[in-house]
C-alpha positions in Angstrom: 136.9 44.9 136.8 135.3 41.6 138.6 137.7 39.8 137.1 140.8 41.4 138.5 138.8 41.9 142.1 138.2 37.8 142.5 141.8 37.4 141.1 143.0 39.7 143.7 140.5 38.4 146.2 141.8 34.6 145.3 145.3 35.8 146.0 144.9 37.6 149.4 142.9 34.5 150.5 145.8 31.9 150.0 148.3 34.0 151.0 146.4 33.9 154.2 146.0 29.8 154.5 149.7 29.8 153.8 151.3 27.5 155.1 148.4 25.7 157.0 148.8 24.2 160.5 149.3 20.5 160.5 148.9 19.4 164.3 145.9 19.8 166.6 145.0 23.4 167.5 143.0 25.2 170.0 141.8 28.9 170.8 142.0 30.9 173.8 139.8 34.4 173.7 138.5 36.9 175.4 137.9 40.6 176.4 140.7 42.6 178.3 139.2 45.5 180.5 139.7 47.9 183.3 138.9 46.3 186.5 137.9 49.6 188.2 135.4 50.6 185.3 134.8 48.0 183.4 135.6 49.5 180.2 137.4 47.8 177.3 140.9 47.9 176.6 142.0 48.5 173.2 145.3 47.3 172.4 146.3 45.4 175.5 148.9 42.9 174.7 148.4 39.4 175.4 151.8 37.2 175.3 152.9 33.5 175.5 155.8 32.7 177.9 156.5 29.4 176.4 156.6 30.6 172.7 158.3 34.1 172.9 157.5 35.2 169.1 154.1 34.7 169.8 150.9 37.1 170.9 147.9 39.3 169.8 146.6 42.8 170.9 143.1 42.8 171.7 140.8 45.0 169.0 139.0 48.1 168.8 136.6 46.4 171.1 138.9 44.7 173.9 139.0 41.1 172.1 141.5 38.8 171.4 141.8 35.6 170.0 144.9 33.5 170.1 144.9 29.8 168.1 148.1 27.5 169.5 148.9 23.9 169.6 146.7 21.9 172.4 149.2 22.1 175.6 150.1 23.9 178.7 150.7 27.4 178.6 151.2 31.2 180.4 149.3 33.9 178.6 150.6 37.4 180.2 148.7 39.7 179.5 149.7 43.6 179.9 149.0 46.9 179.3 151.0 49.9 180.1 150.0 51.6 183.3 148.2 48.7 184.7 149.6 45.7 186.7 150.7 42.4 184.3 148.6 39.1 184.6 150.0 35.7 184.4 147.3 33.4 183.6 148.6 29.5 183.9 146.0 27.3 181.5 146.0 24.1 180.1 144.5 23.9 176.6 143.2 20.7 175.6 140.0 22.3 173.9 139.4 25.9 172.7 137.9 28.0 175.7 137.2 31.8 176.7 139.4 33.8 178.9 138.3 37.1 180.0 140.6 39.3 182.1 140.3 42.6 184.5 143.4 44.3 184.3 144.4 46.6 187.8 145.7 50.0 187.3 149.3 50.0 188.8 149.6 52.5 191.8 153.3 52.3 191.5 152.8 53.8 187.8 150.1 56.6 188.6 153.0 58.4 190.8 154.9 58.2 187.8 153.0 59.6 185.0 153.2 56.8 182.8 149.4 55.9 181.8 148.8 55.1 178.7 146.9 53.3 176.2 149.4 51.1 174.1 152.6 49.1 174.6 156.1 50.5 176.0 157.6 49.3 172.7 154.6 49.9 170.5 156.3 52.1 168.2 158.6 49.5 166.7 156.7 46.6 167.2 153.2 47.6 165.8 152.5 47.2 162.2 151.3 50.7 162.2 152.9 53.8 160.3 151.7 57.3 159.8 149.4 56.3 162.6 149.7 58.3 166.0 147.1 57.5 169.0 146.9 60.5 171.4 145.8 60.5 175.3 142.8 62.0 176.3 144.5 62.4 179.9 147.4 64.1 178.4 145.0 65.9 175.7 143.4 67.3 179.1 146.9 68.8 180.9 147.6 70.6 177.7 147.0 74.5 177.5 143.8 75.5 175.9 142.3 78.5 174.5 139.7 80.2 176.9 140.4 76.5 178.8 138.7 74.5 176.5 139.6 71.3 175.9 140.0 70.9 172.4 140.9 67.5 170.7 141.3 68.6 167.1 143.8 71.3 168.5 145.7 68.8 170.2 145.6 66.9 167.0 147.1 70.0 164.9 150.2 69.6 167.4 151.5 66.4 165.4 154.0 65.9 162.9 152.6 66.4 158.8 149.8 68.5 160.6 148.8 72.0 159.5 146.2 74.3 161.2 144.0 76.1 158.9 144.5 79.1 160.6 145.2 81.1 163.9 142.3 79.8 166.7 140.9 77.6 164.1 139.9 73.9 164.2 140.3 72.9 160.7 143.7 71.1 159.8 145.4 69.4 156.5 147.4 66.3 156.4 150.3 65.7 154.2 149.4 68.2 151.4 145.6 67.6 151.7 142.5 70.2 151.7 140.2 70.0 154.8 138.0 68.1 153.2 140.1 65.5 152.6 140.3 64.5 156.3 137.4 61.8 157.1 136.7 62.5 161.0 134.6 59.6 162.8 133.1 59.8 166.1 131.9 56.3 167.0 131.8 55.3 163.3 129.7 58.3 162.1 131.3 61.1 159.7 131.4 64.6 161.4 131.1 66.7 158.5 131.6 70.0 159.9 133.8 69.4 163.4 133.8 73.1 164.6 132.0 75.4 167.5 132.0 79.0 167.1 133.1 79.5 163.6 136.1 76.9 164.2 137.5 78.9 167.3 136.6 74.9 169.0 135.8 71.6 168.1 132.8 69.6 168.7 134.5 67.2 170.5 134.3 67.3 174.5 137.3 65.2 175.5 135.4 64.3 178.8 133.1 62.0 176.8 135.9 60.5 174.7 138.1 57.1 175.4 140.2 57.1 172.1 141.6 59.3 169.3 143.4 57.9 166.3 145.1 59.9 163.4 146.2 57.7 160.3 148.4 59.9 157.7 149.0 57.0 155.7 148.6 53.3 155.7 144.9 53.4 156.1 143.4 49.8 156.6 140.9 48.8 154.0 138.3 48.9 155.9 138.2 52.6 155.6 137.9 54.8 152.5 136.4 57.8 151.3 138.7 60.8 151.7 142.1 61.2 150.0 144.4 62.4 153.2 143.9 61.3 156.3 141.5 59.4 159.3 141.1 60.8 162.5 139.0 58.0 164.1 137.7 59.5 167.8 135.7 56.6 170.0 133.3 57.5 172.7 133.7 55.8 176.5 131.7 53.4 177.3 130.8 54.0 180.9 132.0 52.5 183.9 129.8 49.7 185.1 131.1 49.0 188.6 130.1 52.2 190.0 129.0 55.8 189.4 130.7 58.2 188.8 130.3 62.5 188.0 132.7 64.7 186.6 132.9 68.3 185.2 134.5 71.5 185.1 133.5 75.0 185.2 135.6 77.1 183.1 136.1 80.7 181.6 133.9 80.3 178.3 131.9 77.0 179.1 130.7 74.3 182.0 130.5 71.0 181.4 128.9 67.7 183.2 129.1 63.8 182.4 127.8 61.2 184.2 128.4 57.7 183.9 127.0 54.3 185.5 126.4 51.1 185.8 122.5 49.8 184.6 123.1 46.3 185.3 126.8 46.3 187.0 129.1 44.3 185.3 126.9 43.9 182.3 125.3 47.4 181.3 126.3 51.0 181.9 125.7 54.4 180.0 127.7 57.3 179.8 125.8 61.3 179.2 127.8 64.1 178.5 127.0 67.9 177.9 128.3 71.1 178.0 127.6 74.5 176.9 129.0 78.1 176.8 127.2 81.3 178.0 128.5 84.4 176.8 124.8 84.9 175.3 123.9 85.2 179.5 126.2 88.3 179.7 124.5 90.2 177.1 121.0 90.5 178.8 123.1 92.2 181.7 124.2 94.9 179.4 122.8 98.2 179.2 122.9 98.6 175.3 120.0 97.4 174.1 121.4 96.6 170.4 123.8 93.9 172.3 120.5 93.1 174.8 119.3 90.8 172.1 122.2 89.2 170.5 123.0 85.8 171.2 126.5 83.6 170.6 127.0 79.9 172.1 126.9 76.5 171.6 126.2 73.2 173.1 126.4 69.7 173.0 125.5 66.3 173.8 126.7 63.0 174.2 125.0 59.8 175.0 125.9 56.4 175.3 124.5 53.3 175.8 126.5 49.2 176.6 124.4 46.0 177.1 126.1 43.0 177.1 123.5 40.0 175.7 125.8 36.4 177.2 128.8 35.8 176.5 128.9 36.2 172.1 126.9 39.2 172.0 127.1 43.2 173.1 125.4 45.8 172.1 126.2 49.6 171.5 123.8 52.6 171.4 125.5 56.0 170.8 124.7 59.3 169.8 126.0 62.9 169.5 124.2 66.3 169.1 125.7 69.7 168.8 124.5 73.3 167.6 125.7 77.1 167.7 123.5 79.7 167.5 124.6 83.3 166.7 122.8 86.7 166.0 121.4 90.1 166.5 117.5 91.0 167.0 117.2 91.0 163.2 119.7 88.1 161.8 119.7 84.9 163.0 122.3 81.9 161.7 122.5 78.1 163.4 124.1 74.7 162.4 125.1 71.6 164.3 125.6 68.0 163.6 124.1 64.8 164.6 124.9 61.6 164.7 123.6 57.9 165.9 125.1 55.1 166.1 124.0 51.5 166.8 126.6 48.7 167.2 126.0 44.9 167.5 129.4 42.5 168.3 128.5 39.2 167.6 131.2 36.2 168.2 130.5 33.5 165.3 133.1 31.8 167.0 135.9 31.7 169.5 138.1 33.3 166.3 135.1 35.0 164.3 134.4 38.3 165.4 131.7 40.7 163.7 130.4 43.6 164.0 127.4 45.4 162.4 126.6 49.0 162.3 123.8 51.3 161.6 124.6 54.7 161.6 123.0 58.2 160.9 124.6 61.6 160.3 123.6 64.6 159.6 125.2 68.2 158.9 122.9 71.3 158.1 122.8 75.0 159.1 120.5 77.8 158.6 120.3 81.6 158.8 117.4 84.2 157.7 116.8 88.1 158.3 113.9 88.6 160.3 113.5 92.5 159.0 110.4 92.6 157.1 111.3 94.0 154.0 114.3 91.8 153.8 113.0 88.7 155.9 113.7 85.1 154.5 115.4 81.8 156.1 118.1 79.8 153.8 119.0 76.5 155.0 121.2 73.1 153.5 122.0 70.2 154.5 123.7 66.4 153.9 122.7 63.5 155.6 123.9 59.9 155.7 122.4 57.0 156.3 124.7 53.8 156.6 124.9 50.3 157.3 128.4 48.0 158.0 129.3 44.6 158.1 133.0 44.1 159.8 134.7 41.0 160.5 137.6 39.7 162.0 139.4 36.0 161.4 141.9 35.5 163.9 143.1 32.6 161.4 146.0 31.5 163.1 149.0 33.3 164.8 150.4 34.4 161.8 147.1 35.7 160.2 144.5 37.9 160.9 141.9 38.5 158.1 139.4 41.3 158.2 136.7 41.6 155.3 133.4 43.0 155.2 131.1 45.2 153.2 129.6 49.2 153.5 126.8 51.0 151.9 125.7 54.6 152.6 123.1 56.3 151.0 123.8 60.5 150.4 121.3 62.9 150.6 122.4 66.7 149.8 120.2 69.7 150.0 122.7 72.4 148.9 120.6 75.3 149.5 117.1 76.3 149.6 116.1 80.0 150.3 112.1 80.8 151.0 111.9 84.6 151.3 109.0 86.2 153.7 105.3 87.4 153.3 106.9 91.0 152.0 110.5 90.6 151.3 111.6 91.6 148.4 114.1 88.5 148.5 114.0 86.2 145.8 113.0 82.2 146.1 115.3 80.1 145.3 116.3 76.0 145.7 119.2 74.5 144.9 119.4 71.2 142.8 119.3 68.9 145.4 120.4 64.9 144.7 121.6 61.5 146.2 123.9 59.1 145.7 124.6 55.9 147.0 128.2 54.9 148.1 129.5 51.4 148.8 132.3 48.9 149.0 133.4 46.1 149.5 136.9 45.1 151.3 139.6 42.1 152.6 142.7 42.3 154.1 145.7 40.2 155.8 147.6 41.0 158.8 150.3 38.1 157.8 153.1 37.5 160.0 155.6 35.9 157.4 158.5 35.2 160.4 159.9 36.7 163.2 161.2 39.7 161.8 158.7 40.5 159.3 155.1 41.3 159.2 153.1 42.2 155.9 149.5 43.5 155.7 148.2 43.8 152.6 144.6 44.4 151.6 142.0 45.6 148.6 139.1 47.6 149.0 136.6 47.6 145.7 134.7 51.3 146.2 131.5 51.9 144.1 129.5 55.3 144.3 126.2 56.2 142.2 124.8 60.1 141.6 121.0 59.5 141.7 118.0 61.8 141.1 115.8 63.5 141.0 117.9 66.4 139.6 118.9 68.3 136.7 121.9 68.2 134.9 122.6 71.7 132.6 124.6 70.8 129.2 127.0 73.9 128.2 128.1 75.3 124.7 131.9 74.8 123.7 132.7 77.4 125.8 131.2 75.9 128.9 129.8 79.1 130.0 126.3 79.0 128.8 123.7 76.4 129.4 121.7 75.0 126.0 119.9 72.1 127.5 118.8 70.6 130.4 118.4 66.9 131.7 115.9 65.8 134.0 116.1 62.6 136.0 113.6 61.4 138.4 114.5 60.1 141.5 117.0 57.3 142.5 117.7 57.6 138.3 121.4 57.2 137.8 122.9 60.2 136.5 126.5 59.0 137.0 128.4 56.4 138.2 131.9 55.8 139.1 134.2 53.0 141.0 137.6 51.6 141.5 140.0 49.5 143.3 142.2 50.8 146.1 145.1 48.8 147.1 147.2 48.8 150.1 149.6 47.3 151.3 152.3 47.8 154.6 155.1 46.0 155.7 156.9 46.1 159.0 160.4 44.4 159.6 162.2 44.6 162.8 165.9 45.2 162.6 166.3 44.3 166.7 164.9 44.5 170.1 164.4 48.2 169.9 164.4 49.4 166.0 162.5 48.7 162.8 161.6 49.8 159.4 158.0 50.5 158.2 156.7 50.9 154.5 153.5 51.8 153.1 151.4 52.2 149.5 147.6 53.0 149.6 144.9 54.4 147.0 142.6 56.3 148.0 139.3 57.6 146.2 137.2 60.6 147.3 133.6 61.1 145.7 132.4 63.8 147.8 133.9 67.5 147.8 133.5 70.6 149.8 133.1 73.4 148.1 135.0 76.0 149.8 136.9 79.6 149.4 137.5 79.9 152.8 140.6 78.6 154.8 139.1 76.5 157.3 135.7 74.6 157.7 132.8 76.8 157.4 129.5 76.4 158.6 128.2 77.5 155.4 130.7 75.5 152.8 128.9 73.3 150.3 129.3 69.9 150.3 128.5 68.2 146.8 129.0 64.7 145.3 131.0 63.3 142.4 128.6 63.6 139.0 128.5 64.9 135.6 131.1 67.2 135.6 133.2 66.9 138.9 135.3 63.4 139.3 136.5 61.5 141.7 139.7 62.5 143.4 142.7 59.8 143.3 145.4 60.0 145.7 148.5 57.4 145.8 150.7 57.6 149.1 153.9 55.9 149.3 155.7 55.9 152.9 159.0 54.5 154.3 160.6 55.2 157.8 162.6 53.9 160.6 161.8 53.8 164.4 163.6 53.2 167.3 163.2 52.8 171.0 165.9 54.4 173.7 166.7 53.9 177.3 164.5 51.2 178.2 161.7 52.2 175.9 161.8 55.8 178.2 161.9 57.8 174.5 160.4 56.4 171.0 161.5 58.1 167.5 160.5 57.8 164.4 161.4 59.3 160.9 159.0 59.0 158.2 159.1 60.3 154.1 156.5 60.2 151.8 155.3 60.7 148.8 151.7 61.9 147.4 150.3 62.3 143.9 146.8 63.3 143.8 144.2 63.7 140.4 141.0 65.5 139.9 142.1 68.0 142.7 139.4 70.9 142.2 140.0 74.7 142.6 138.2 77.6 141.7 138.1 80.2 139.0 139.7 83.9 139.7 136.9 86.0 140.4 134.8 82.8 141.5 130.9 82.9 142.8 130.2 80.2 144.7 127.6 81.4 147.1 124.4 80.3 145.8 125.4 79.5 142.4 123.2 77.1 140.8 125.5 76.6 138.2 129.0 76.1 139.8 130.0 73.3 138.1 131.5 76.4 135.8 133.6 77.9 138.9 135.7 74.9 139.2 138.8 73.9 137.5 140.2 70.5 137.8 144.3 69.7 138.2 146.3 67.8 139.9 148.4 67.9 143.0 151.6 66.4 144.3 152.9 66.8 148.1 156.2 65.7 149.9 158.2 65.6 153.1 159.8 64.2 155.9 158.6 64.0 159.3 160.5 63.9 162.4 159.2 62.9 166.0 160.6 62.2 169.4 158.5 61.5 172.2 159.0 60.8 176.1 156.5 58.5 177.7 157.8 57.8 181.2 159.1 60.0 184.5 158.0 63.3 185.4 159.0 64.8 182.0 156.7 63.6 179.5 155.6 65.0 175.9 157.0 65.1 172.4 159.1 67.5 169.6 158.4 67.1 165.9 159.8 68.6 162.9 157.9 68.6 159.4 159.6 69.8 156.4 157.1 69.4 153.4 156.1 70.6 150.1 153.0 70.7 148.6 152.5 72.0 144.8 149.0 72.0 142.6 149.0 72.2 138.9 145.4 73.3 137.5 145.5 74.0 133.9 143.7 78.0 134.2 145.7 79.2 136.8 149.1 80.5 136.9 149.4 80.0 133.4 149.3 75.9 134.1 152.3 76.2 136.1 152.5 74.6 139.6 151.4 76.5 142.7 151.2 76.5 146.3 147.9 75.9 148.0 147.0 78.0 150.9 147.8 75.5 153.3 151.6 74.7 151.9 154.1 75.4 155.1 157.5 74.2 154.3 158.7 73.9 157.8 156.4 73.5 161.1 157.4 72.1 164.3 156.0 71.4 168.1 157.3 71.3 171.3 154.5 69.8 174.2 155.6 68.9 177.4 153.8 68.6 180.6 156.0 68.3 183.8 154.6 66.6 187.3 156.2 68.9 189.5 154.9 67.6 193.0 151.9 64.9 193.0 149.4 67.6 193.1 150.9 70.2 190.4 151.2 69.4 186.7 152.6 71.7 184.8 152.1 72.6 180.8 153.7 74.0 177.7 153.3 73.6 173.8 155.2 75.5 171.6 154.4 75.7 167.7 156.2 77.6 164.9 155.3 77.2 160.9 156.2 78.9 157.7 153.4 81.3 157.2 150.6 80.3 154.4 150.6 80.9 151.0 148.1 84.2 150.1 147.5 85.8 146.7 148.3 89.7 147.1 147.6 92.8 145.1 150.9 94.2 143.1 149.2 97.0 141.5 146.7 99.0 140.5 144.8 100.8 137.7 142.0 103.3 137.8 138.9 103.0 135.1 136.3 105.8 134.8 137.6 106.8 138.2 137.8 104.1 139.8 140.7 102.3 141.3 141.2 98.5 140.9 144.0 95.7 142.1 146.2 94.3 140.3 147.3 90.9 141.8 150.1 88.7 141.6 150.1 85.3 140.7 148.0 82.4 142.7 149.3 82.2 146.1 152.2 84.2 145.2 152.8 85.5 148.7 153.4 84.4 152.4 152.0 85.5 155.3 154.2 86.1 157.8 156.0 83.1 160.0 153.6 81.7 162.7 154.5 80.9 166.1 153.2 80.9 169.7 153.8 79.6 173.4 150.7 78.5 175.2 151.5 77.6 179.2 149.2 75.8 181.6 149.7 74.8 185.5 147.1 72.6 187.7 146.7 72.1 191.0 145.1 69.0 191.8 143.4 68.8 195.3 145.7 65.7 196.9 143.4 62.9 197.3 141.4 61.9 200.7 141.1 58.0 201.8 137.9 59.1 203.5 136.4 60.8 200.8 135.6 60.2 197.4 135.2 64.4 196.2 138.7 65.1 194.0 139.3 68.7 192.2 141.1 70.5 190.4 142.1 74.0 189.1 143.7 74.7 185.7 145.1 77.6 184.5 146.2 78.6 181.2 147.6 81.3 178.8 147.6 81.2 175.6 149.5 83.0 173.6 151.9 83.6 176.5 154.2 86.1 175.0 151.5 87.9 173.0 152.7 87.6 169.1 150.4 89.0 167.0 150.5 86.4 164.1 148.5 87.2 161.2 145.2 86.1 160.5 144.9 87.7 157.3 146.3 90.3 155.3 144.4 93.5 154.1 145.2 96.5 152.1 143.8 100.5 152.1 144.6 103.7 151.0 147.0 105.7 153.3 145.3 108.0 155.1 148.2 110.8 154.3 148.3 110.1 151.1 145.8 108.7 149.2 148.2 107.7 146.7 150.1 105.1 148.2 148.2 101.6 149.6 149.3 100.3 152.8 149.3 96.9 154.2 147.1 95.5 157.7 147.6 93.2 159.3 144.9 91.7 161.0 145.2 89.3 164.0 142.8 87.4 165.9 144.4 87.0 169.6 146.8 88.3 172.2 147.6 87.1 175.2 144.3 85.2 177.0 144.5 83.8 179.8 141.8 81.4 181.6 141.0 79.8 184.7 138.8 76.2 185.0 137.7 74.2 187.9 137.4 70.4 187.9 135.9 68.3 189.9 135.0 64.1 189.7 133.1 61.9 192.5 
């Protein structure tokens, strides 16, 4: 294995020096930012007049670096939605070029903001990848008007929901858990308020939000199907600045500032819902004392050091609480983040990151003769070394090392002083995760652009713990190892290759391809069909194994009418090993043996995604088409014959659009339709010493019924003052406009009439619901 990993290394390196610049050479960088704020602009392009083929976008951080032969040069530098700069410079030795970029007044009437190139889409090396708006995230409609990232994110192309109202969602033939979600570099283990009705994320605290499908860079790892990388603002340092809302479910605040203008700001965001403030009003004194709401919190800090150094202090905290008088449940996350950019040198950039997570919930009885509290947890703690080489024009290396150390707490129960509740704990254990990663953005010529990369993953199950060892049958236990802690119990590891290639047919078309491996060694445990609070999270060990995914991807996209429209057609392919499911009958709530619930198989998922978008003029939004297949084959269930998971939908589409009617009225409308999912169903029955059983048909043998749903919005935005500095702004939205009752789930009873004959319910979550919010920012 170390031999093939410094053979692979050597490779990638001399692709990268190759062919090496002869003549003198020098290095213009810098940071590209908003002038008005002062935050960073991600992506901003930065040209050369004189040399047509040549330029950079900045990085996740605003940077860019470009290395050219000593002479005199224009650097434009541009960014749609703001004004272009022409810089005229004379390079004779390497020197640093910051730019403020000004927002173009012309474009704001227009609609046309946005965060990436006009002709991104065929010139970026980036497939499967789609970078969403917060601004347009913000006009969409919303249930109960709130703002909700992750739904916006279901409204993309190879995107499932998990269900009606839900915020889980499955990529390409993935499971939920298979989706690593990152909020300023930390994993968000459990992204869901209110039993996933929202999503922890409060769009007016966030500047960026990424989905990769495919083609994930080797600097990420760790789950099989997708990234959804979501980055927090920054804060404007010029000046301060409030903003909220007050809407039907929940209010929110953020305030942002400069500490030290043009060199320090922060940014503090919260919110919170208050149903639980209605209850006390009521006159029934069993609803008196229930309670039902969340909050959350975000913070963040910016200092920049001098001119090589910034530093980055951020942190999240959620929770929900929910209960009567007598039972009581509460989870939330937490995460912090501290981020150190360091320039080595005018074409070195690093950063380091120290990061902390942590998942856990908890729920107890407070009855006396049935009191106890039961609460889990898992909790990372990280640390990251990231680098950047802007080589030469052609080459862009990035490299660097992770470790995380795992800490799970599955489940610990402590019954009260007279309960008659039993104690019981769990087997708790670590594990320690790293790897190790380089890869090459190499432009080989005008055309065509390769990147190609290795990441070497490593992950370690540790004690202390206990490890049962089962008869033939694996049923039974007839032994048991102990190991004491940080002992390894088992390790595993593997390479993970990927590689993407981009070649531009002309002006306005190209074709993308992609391969990756990816390894998973952590599993949610999970019968549900979206992201519970109370879903198990457990690591790779004795008996479970890591899960293997290979992608392959190919498509063609195309720009129209002056970059106006951007399309894209994308297949792929997905083969995936070790994929786990459960047993019929399973018992996976407090099991301390559930290694013996789970079946192991693998999985196989396919399809072609379709996607045209409109980014300029009043009419703005997108319409997608997926058709996919998605097939598991798990020797113990259906006879070892493939099956459709729950979240297989053949066919799913989405039509968004937002429409500026006059400057002070947006208008709103998404419209989504899907295959309905795949449910096992009773066929039958049989009675046994009088009593009546199912019979049920094979795994997922069923469909729910086809899903669809219009959701409309309109706001009025107060039109702007030159005297004052107060804007605001009313939203309202329906969802569920024309009231379909999709089905949530399925369930079956005896007929009233005749007891006989079993009937079939259908069970749906929501009708039509409107909702009204008011904005305001000064």
């Amino acid at each position: 294995m170390k031999k093939i990993l410094l053979i692979s290394l050597g490779l990638l390196l001399c692709l990268a020096v190759w062919p090496a610049q002869a003549q003198e050479t020098v290095t213009v960088s810098g940071y590209v930012k908003d002038r008005a704020t002062g935050e960073t602009l991600i992506g901003a392009s930065v040209s050369v007049k004189e040399l047509p083929q040549t330029g950079v976008g900045t990085n996740g951080y605003g940077f860019y670096s470009l290395t050219l032969p000593a002479g005199k040069y224009t650097l434009i530098y541009t960014y749609l939605g703001y004004m272009a700069q022409t810089t005229e410079l004379e390079l004779h030795d390497s020197r640093r070029e910051d730019v403020a970029l000004t927002t173009n007044p012309t474009v704001l009437k227009e609609v046309e903001i946005t965060t990436r190139k006009a002709d991104n889409n065929v010139r970026s090396m980036e497939m499967s990848t789609l970078k969403m708006q917060v601004s347009d995230i913000k006009n969409m409609p919303a249930l109960l008007g709130e703002v909700d990232i992750v739904k916006a994110v279901q409204l993309l192309p190879g995107v499932q929901t998990a269900g009606e109202g839900t915020s889980g969602f499955y990529v390409r033939g993935g499971g939920a858990d298979q989706n690593l979600i990152l909020l300023d570099e930390a994993p968000v283990y459990n992204a869901s308020h209110l039993m996933g009705f929202f999503s922890v994320f409060n769009a007016d605290a966030i500047k960026d939000v990424q989905l990769y499908k495919g083609g994930i860079p080797a600097q990420h790892g760790g789950r099989l199907s997708s990234l959804l990388d979501i980055r927090m603002k920054e804060g404007n340092n010029q000046k301060m600045e409030v903003s909220g809302g007050i809407g039907t479910i929940s209010s929110r605040l953020t305030v942002e500032a400069p500490l030290v203008k043009d060199k320090s700001s922060f940014v503090l965001s919260g919110r919170r819902t208050y149903a639980d403030m209605f209850f006390g009003l009521s006159g029934d004194e069993n609803i008196k004392g229930n309670d039902l709401y969340f909050y959350d919190l975000n913070a963040k800090v910016n200092y920049t050091l001098n001119d090589k150094d910034r530093l980055f202090v951020s942190g999240y905290f959620g929770r929900d609480v929910a209960g009567t008088k007598d039972f009581q449940m509460n989870w939330g996350n937490a995460t912090a983040t501290v981020r150190w950019n360091h320039l080595y040198s005018d074409r070195l950039f690093s950063n380091t990151t120290f990061i902390f997570s942590d998942f856990d919930y908890a729920l107890g009885s407070k009855a006396e003769e049935s009191a106890f509290t039961w609460k889990s947890h898992i909790k990372d703690y990280s640390i990251k070394n990231d680098y950047t080489f802007f080589l030469n024009p052609n080459n862009q290396l990035r490299f660097g090392v992770h470790l995380t150390f795992h800490n799970f707490m599955p489940a610990e129960v402590k019954p009260g002083e007279n309960s008659f509740v039993s104690a019981m704990k769990l087997n708790a254990t670590s594990a320690l995760e790293g790897a190790v990663y380089l890869s090459n953005e190499h432009r080989l010529s005008d055309r065509l652009t390769v990147d190609y990369g290795l990441r070497l993953s490593s992950f370690t199950n540790m004690g202390p713990g206990s490890v049962y060892l089962y008869d033939e049958a694996f049923e039974m236990p007839v032994d048991t190892v102990t190991y004491d802690r940080f002992e390894k119990i088992k390790h595993y590891g593997g390479l993970e290759p990927r590689i993407a290639a981009k070649y531009e047919l002309n002006e306005v078309s190209s074709v993308k391809a992609s391969y990756n491996r990816t390894l998973q060694y952590l599993h949610q445990v999970s019968n549900s069909t979206s992201s519970l609070p109370f879903d198990v999270w457990i690591p790779s060990g004795t008996y479970v194994k890591p899960q293997v995914a290979d992608q392959v991807a190919a498509g063609y996209f195309r720009n129209f009418a002056d970059n106006m429209f951007e399309g894209s057609v994308e297949v792929y392919y997905k083969w995936m090993d070790n994929q786990i499911d459960y047993k019929d009958y399973a018992e996976i709530l407090l099991n301390e043996r559930l290694e013996t619930e789970l079946l192991r198989g693998t999985g196989e998922a396919y399809g072609a995604e379709f996607y045209l978008r409109k980014q300029k003029g009043q009419l703005t939004g997108w319409v997608s088409y997926t058709l996919s297949k998605t097939a598991r084959t798990v020797p113990g269930i259906n006879d070892g014959k493939p099956y459709a998971p729950r979240y297989d939908r053949r066919h799913s589409g989405n039509l968004v659009l937002a429409y500026q009617f006059t400057p002070s009225i947006n208008l709103g409308a998404n419209w989504t339709y899907s295959t309905g999912g795949a449910v096992t169903m009773p066929v039958g029955r049989y009675e046994y010493n009088g009593r009546t059983y199912p019979v049920y048909s094979e795994r997922n043998g069923y469909r729910l019924p086809d899903y669809h749903r219009l959701d409309l919005s309109a706001t009025y935005e107060k039109p702007e003052n030159e005297f004052k500095k107060y804007h605001s702004s009313w939203t309202l939205s329906v969802y569920n406009a024309y009231a379909r009752k999709n089905a949530f789930s399925i369930n079956f009873r005896e007929n009233e009439d005749d007891r006989s004959k079993t009937e079939a319910v259908k069970i749906y979550l929501f009708g039509l619901v409107p909702s009204l919010t008011y904005n305001f920012n000064f």
